[in-house]
C-alpha positions as CSV (number, residue, x, y, z in Angstrom):
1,X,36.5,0.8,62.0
2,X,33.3,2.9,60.7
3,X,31.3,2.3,57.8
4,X,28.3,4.1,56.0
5,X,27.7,3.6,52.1
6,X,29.9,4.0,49.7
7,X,28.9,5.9,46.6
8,X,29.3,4.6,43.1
9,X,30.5,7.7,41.3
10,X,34.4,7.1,41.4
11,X,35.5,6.9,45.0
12,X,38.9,7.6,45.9
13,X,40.6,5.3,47.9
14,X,43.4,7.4,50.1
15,X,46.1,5.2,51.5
16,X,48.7,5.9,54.6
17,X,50.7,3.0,54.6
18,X,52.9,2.7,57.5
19,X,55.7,0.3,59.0
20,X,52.9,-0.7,61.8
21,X,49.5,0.3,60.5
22,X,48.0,0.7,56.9
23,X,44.6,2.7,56.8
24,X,42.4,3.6,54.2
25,X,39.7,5.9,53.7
26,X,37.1,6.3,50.7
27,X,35.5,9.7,49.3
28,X,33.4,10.4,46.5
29,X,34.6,12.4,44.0
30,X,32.8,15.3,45.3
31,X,35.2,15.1,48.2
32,X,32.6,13.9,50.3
33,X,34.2,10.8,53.7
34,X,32.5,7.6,52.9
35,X,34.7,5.0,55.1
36,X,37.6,4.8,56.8
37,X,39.2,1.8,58.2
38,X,42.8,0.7,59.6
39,X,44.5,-2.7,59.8
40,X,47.5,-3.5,61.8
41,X,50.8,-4.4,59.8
42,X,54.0,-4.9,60.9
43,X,55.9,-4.3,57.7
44,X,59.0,-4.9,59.2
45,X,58.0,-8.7,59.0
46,X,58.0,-8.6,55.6
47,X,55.8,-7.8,52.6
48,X,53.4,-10.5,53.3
49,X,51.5,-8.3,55.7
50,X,51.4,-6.0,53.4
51,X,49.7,-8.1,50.8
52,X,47.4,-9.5,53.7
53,X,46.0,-5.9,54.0
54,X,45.5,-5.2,50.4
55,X,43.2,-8.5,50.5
56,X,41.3,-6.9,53.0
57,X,40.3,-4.2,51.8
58,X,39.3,-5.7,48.4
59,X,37.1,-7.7,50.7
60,X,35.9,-4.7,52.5
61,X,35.1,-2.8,49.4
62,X,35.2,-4.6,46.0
63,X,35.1,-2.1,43.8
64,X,38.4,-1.2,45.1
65,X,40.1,-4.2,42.7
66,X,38.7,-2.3,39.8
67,X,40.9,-1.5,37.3
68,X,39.2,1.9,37.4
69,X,39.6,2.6,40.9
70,X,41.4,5.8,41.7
71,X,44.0,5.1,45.0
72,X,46.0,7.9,46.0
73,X,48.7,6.6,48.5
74,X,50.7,8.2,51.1
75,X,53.4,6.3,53.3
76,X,56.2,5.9,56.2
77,X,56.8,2.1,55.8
78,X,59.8,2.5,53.7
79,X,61.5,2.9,56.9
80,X,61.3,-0.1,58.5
81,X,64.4,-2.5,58.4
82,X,63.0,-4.8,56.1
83,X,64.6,-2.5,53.6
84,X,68.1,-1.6,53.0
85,X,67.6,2.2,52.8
86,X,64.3,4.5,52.4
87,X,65.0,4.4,48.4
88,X,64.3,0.9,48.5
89,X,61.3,0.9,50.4
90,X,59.8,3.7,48.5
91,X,60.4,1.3,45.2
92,X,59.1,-1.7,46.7
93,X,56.1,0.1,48.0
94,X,54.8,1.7,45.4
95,X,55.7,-1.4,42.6
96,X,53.7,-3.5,45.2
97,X,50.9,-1.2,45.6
98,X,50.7,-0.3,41.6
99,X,51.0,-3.8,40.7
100,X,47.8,-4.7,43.1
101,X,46.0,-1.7,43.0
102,X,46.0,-0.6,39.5
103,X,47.0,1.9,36.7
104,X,44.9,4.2,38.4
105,X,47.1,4.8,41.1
106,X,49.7,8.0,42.0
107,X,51.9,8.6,44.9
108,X,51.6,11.9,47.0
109,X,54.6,13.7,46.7
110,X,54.0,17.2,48.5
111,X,55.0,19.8,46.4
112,X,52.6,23.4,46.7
113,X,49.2,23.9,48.6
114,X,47.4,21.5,46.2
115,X,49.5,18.4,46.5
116,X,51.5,16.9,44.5
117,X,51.5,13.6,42.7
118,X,53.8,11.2,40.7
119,X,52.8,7.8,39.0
120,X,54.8,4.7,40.1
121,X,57.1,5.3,36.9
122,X,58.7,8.3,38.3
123,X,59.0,7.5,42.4
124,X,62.3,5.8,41.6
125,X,63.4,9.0,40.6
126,X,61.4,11.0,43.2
127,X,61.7,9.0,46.2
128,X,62.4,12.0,48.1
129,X,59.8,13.5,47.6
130,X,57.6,10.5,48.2
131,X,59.4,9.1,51.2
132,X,57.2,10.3,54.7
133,X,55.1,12.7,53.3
134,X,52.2,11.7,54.6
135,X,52.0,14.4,57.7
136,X,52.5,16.8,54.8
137,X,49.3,15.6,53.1
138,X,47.2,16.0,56.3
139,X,48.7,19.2,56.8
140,X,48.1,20.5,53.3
141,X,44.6,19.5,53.6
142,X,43.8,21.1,57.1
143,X,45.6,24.3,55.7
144,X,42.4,24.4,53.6
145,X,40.2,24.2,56.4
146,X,42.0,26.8,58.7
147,X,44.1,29.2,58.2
148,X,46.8,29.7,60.9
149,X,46.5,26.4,63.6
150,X,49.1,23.7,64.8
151,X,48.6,20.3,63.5
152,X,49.2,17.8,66.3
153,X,49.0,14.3,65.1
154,X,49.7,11.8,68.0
155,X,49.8,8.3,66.7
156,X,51.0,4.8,68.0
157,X,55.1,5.4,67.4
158,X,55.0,9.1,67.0
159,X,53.7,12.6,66.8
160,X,53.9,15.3,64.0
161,X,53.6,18.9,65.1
162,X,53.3,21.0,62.1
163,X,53.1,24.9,61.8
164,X,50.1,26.9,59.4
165,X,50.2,30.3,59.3
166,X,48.1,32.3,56.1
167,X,46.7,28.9,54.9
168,X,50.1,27.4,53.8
169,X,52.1,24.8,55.6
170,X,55.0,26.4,57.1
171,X,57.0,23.7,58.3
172,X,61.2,23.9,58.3
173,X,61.5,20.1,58.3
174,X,60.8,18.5,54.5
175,X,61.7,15.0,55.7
176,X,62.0,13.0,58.9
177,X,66.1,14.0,59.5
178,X,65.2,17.4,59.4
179,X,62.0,17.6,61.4
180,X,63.3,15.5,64.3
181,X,66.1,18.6,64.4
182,X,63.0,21.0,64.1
183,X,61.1,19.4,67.0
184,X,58.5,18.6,64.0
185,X,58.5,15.2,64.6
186,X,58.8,13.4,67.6
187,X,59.2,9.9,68.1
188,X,56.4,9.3,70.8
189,X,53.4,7.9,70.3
190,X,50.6,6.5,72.9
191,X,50.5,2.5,71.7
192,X,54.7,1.3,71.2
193,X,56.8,3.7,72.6
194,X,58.9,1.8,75.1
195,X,58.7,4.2,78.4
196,X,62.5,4.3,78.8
197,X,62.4,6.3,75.9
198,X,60.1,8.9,77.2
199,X,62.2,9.5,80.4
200,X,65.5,7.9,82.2
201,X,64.1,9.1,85.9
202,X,61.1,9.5,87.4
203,X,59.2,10.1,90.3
204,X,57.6,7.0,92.3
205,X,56.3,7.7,96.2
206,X,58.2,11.0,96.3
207,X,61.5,9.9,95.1
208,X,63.3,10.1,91.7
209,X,64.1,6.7,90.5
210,X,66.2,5.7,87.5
211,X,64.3,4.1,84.7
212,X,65.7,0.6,83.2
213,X,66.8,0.9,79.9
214,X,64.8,-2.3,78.8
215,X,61.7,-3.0,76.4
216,X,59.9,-3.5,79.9
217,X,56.8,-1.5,79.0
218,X,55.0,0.7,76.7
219,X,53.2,4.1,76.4
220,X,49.7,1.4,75.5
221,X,50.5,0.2,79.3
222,X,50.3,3.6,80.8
223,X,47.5,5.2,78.5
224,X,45.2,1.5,79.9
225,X,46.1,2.8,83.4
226,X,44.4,6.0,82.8
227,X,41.9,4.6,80.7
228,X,42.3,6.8,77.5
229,X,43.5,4.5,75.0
230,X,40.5,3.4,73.2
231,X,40.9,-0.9,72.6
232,X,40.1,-0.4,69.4
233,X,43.6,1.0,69.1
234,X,45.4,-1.1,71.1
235,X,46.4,-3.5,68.1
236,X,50.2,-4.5,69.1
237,X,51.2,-7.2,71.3
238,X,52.4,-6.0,74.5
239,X,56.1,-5.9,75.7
240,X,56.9,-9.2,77.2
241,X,53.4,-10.4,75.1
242,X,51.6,-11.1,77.9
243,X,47.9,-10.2,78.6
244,X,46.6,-6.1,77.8
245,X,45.0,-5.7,80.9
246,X,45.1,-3.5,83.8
247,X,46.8,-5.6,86.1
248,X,49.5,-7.0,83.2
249,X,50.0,-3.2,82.7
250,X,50.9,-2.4,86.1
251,X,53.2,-5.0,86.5
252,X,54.9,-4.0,83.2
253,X,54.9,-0.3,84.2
254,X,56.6,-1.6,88.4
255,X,59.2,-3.4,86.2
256,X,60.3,-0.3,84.9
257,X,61.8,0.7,87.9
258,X,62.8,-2.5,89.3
259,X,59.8,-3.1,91.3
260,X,57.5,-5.8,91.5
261,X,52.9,-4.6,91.2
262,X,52.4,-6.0,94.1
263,X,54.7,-3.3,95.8
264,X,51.7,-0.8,95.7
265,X,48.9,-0.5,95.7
266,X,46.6,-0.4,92.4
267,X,45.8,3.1,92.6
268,X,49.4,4.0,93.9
269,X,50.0,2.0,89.8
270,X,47.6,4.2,88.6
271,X,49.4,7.5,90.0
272,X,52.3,6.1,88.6
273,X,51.0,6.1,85.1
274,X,49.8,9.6,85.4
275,X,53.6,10.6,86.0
276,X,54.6,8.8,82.8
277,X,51.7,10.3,80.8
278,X,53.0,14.0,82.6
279,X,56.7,13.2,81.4
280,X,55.3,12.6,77.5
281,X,53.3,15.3,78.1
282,X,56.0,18.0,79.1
283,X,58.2,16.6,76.1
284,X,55.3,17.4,73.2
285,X,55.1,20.5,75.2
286,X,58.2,21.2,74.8
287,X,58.6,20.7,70.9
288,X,55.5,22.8,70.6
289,X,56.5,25.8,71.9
290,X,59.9,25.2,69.8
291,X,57.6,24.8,66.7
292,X,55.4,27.7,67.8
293,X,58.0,30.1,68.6
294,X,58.7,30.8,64.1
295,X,56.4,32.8,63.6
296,X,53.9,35.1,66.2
297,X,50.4,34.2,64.2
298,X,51.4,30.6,66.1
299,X,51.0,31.7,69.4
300,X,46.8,31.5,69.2
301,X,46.7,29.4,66.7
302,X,44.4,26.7,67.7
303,X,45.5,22.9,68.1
304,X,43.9,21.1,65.2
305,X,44.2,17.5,67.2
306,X,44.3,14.2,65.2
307,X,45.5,10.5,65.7
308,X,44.8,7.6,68.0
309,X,46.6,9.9,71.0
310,X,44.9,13.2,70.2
311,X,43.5,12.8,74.1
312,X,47.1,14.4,74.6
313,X,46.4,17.2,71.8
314,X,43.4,18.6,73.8
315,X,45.3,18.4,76.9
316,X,48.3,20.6,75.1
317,X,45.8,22.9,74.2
318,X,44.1,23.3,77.5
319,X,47.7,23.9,79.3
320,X,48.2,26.7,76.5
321,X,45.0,28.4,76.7
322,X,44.6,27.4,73.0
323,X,41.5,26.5,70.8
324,X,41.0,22.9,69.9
325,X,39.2,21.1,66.7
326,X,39.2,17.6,66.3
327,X,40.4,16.9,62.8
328,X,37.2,14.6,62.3
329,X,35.5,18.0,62.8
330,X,37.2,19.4,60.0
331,X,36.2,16.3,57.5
332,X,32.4,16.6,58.1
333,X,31.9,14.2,61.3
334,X,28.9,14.5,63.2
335,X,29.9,16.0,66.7
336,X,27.1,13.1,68.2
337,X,29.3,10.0,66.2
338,X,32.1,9.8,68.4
339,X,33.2,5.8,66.7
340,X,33.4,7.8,63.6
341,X,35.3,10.2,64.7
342,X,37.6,8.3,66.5
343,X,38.6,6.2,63.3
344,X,38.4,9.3,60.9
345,X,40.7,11.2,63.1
346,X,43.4,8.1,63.8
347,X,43.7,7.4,59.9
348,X,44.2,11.5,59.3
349,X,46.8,10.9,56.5
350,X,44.3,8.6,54.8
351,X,41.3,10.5,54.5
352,X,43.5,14.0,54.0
353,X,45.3,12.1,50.8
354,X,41.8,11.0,49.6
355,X,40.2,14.2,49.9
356,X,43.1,16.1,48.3
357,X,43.0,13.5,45.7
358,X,39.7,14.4,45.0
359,X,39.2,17.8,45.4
360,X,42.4,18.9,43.7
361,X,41.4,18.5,40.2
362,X,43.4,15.6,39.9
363,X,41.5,13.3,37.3
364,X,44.3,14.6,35.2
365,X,46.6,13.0,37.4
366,X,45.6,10.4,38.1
367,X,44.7,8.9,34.9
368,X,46.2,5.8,33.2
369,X,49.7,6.9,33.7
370,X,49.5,9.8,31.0
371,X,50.9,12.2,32.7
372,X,53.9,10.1,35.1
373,X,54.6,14.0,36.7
374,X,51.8,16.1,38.2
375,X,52.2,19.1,39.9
């Protein structure tokens, strides 16, 4: 987490709440990044967590229980299966997060350049359009910043690659079906990804092994291995729960192939990880160059990198030959604050819904439920 004051003219409190993480940024109105924080939630415990997280943030900034705070919220959680189906999540979301938050809050529904935003009256209705939006919001937002560029937004559970050409998002996928058939999203991330699911064989000491099809290990045990996941980040218990060290990590990772750590040697482990980080590696790659391929002002474009794994978004664009920006770059972060950055670029959706919130003449909109439908 980062912290610097938080202005008193009428911050904006952008939510991305998630089926593992909620995080929250603040801006002025002026559309100026105050805060940003993130807390780990697994939603698909039940709402409790949820509730724990709003409690935390009042305590982190009181004048967020204000019934004149504005809260512009963005979200994935309706997909966990604590709900029945993604219209129920979307309901019990956003009558949660009215009910605690305020008459002051709208729901980012996508829409045009600008964003668009519905009170919790009319997301029954609109689900749809509120349902997983939120890599639409950070994309809408860096559209502003730069023209034609690929969003890559590696998180914990997944990655959003997401095509801008002439300042507009041109995406082909408008929810999660379609963009996991438009290589838009892919379900890998650096923190929980079980490793079976990034490849079912794989090299060890010159031969190709099959991979057990078990919840051995995770993409968090590889990414300690090489050493670029960031603790701060590493917020979810492990696969079997045991310790998140080095040496629980390689035995994790041996398991994975039927093998025991003490089988190799550590460094022979931490070869091993580099294979598994290759493997994820050549399958963003992959769904780049798919995403990249619609239109030709994609083929520079630079990679605009963002999330807890955007160590993998810089190595994309160094394989490409591409341009990279760090998306806490784009929101104003001092190059010499790297803990800043770090958080600001993990909780994109957050700060993105914040900023659009409150630089898209949306005091309109997000008044006291006036106006349930805004464009």
């Amino acid at each position: 987490m980062t912290s610097s004051p938080v202005s008193g003219e009428a911050p904006v409190f952008g939510w991305d709440v998630g089926g593992a993480h909620v995080k929250v940024s603040v801006t002025t109105r002026a559309g100026v990044l105050a805060d940003v924080a993130q807390w780990a939630c697994p939603l698909w415990q039940g709402i409790a967590h949820l509730e724990r997280v709003i409690d935390a943030v009042f305590e982190r900034w009181p004048g967020a229980a204000d019934a004149t705070a504005r809260h512009a919220v963005t979200m994935t959680g309706e997909m966990v299966d604590l709900f029945g189906d993604r219209a129920q999540g979307v309901r019990t979301l956003t009558r949660v997060l009215a009910q605690r938050l305020g008459p002051r809050t709208m729901f980012f529904a996508g829409g045009n350049e600008q964003g668009g935003w519905l009170a919790r009256s009319a997301c029954a209705d609109g689900w749809r359009k509120v349902a997983s939006a939120n890599w639409l919001a950070t994309a809408q937002w860096v559209a502003t910043c730069v023209p034609d560029a690929v969003l890559v937004d590696i998180g914990s559970t997944t990655t959003d690659i997401i095509p801008i050409v002439g300042g507009r998002v041109i995406a082909r996928g408008s929810n999660d079906a379609e963009r996991l058939i438009t290589g838009e999203l892919v379900y890998q991330g650096v923190v929980r990804t079980p490793l079976c699911g990034v490849a079912h064989r794989i090299v060890f000491r010159g031969e190709t092994a099959g991979v057990m099809n078990e919840w051995f290990a995770t993409t968090a045990d590889v990414y300690r291995l090489t050493g670029e996941l960031w603790p701060e980040h590493d917020q979810h218990p492990s696969a079997d729960n045991g310790p998140k060290t080095e040496a629980a990590s390689r035995a994790r990772i041996a398991r994975m192939i039927g093998r025991d750590a003490a089988d190799a040697s550590d460094g022979e482990w931490r070869r091993f990880a580099q294979t598994w980080r290759h493997e994820q590696l050549r399958a963003l790659e992959t769904n780049l160059a798919r995403v990249s391929a619609q239109d030709a002002a994609l083929a520079a474009a630079p990679i605009i990198g963002a999330g807890c794994g955007r160590f993998l978004a810089a190595a994309l664009a160094r394989q490409e030959a591409r341009g990279y920006i760090d998306f806490a770059r784009l929101a104003g972060v001092p190059g010499d604050d790297a803990t800043r950055a770090e958080w600001v670029s993990t909780c994109a959706p957050s700060v993105a819904v914040a900023l659009l919130a409150a630089t898209a003449g949306t005091n309109r909109a997000m008044g006291d439920e006036a106006s349930p439908r805004a464009a």
